[in-house]
N, C-alpha and C positions, 0 to 999 in steps of 0.2 A: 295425623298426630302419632308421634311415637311413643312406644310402651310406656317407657321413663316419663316420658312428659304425662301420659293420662294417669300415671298412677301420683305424681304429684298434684295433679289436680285433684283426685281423689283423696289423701290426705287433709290437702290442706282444707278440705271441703270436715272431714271427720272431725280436727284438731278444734277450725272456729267452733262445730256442735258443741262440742264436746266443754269448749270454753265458755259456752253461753250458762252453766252450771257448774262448774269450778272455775272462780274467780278468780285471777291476782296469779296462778300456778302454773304459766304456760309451759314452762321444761317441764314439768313432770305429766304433763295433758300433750307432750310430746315424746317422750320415753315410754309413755304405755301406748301410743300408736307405736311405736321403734319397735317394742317387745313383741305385738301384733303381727306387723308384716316381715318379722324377722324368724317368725313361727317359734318364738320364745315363749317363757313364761316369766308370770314378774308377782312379786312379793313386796306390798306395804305393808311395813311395818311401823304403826305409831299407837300417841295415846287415843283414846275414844272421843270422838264428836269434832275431824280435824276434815273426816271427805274420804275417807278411804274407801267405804264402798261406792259413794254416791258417784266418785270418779271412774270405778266398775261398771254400775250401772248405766253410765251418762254412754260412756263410749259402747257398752253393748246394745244399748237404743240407737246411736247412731248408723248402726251394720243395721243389713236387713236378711239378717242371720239368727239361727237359733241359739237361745239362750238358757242356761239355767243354774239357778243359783241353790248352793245346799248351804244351808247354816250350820255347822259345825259343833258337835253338842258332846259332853261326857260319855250319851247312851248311844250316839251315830254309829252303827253296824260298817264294816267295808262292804257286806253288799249293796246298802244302800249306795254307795259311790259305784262299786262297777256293774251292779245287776244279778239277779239270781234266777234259777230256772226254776219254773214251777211245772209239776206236772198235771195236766189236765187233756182229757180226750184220749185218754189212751199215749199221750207223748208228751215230753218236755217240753216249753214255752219260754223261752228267754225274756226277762222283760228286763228291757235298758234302765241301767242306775242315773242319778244324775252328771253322771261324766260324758256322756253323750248327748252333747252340745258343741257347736263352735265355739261359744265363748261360757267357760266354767269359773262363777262366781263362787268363790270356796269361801265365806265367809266365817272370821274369826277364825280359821284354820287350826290356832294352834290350842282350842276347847276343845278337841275330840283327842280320841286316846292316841298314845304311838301305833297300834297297831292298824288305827283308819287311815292315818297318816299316811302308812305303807300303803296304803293300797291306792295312791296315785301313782304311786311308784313307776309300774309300768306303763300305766295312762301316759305321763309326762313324757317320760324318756323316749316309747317305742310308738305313742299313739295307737296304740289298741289295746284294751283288754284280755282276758282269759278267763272263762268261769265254767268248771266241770269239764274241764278239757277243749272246750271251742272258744278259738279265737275271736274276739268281735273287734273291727278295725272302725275305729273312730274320725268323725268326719273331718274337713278339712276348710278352711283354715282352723286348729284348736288351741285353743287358747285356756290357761286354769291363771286365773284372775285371783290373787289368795289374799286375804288382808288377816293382822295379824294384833293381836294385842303385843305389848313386850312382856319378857317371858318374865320379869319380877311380879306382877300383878296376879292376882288370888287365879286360882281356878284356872291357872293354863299347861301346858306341856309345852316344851321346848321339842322344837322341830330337830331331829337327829340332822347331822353332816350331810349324809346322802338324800335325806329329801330338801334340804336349803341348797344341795349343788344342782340341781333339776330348776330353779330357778335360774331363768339368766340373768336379773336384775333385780336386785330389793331397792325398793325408795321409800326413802321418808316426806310426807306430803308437810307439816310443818305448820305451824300455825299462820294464819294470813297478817298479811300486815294492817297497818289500822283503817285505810282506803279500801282497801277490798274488806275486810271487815263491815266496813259500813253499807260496800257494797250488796254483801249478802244479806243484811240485816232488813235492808229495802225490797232484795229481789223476793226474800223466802218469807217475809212475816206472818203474811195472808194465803202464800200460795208456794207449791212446789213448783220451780221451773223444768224439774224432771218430767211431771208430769205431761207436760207441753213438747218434749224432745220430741222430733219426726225422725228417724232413717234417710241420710245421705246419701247412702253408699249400699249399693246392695250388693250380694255375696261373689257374686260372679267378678265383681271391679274389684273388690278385694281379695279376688285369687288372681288374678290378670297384676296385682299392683305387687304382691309377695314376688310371684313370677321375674315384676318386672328389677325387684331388690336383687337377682341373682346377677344381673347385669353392671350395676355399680363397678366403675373400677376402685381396684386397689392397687396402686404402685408396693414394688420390692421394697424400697423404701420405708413404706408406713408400716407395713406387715413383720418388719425387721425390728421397728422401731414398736408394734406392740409387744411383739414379743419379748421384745428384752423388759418391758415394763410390765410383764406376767412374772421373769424371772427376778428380777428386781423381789417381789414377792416373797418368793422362797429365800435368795441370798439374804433378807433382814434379818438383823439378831432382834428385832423384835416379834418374830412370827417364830410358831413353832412347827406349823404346815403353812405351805407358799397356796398360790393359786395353781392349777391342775391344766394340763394341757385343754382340758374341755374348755376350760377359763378361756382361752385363746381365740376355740372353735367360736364359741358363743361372742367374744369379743368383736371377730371378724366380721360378724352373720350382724352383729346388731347394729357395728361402726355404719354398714353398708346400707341399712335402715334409715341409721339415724341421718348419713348424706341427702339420702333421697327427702325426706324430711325437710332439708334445708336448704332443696333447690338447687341440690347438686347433683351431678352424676357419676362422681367421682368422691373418695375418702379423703379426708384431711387429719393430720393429725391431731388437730384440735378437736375431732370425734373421738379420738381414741383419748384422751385427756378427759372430757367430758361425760363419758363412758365409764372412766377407770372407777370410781368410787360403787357405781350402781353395783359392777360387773363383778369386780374383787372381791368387796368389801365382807359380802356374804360368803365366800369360799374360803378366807385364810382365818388357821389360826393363831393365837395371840401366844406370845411366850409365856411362862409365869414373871419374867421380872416388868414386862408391859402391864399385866394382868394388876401386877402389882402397884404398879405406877399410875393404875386407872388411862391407859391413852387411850384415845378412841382409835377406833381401827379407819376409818375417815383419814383421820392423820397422817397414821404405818404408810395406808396405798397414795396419799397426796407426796408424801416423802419418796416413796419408790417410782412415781413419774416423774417427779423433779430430779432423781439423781438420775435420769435417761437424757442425752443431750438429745434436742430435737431435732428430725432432718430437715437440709435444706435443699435446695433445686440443685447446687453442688456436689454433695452428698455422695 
């Protein structure tokens, strides 16, 4: 069996877990495996009691990988996220914060202060740490899993530019419809199905299946064609910053994911379509006469893929 094929097997083995506990949401119980084997990070952001963590949790029981989750609080220190050194026995002691995990459940993220905020900073971007001068390099696959209240609601901070560009994808999970609703109302009344989640996949098939994401092609074609749909972005007179060449990188890294995902080994443009809203949405910003207009930014990036003619096999 080839890499490709065992790492979709593996997926699709995470994706069902992971669906036996969020119901009725299979694209977004497939975007946060995308974000996963794409060595991304992803940001939900909704109202309260929609699955945001639960969808954290589900797929981090699915790995047989280490886990940890910090709940994000007014009084949350950044050493508690990256670790402080204590000294005892005559020497320093390093004791790991909770960012030191494969999969980093940041819970409500945006109730802690800016300045805890910052201190993913480098966790996200470089995967390692720094505290007192020694680097700690954090394990791999890593993953910071953030869920977020919206920033109108009492007691929160808006996440600055540069820590929402560190995400490669925000989604919105969305309320269920009334079949899955009902669904859930039978699975969960008496019991959590969380509770019940086994481990599919253990850690080593999940670094063999990232591995095998580098493999995906990309034709000239689609890579030409995302990018004009990044600069589309920037040339709107509704934006007043476009999406960022990293928009691109992470676009590339995640289309190739999300193929593998869908049983292909190969990208389609209809990944990068699919993709655009998660990947954009959170990077650009809005003019004042949009601002003013109230548009959704949803809209702005659905508009800026529509005005990219799509390639063909011609092409």
């Amino acid at each position: 069996m080839s890499e490709v094929s065992e790492a979709m097997q593996a997926v699709d083995a995470v994706v069902a877990n992971v669906e036996k506990v969020i119901v009725g949401k299979k694209l977004a119980v497939q975007l946060a495996v995308t974000a996963l084997l794409a060595e991304s990070h992803l940001l939900l952001e909704d109202v309260p009691g929609v699955g945001k963590t639960t969808l954290a949790k589900a797929l981090a029981r699915s790995l047989d990988c280490t886990v940890q989750r910090v709940q994000f609080t007014p009084d949350l220190l950044p050493s508690d996220i990256t670790g402080v050194s204590i000294y005892r026995g005559g020497e320093f002691e390093f004791r790991p914060g909770g960012i030191f995990a494969n999969i980093v459940i940041a819970d409500e993220i945006n109730r802690a202060s800016p300045k805890t905020q910052s201190a993913l900073l480098e966790a996200m971007e470089e995967r390692r740490v720094t505290v007192d001068g020694t680097t700690h390099a954090l394990p791999r696959p890593f993953l910071v899993f953030a869920t977020e209240n919206p920033i109108e609601m009492e007691g929160t901070f808006p996440l600055p530019e540069s820590q929402r560009d560190r995400f490669g994808m925000k989604l919105q999970i969305g309320y269920p419809s009334l079949d899955a609703e009902l669904a859930i109302l039978d699975a969960r009344e008496w019991a959590d199905p969380l509770d019940a989640l086994q481990p599919v996949v253990s850690r080593d098939a999940i670094a063999r299946a990232i591995n095998a994401v580098h493999q995906i092609y990309v034709d000239e074609r689609v890579k030409k064609y995302l990018i004009a749909i990044v600069a589309a972005t920037r040339n709107s007179a509704d934006t007043r910053i476009g999406a960022s060449p990293r928009a691109s990188l992470q676009m590339i890294r995640l289309a190739r994911a999300y193929a593998l995902i869908q049983g292909r080994d190969y990208v389609i443009p209809d990944d990068v379509q699919t993709l655009a809203v998660p990947v954009l949405g959170h990077r650009i910003l809005l003019s004042s006469q949009a601002l003013l207009a109230r548009r959704p930014v949803e809209q702005i990036v659905e508009q800026a893929v529509a005005s990219v003619p799509v390639p063909t096999r011609q092409a």
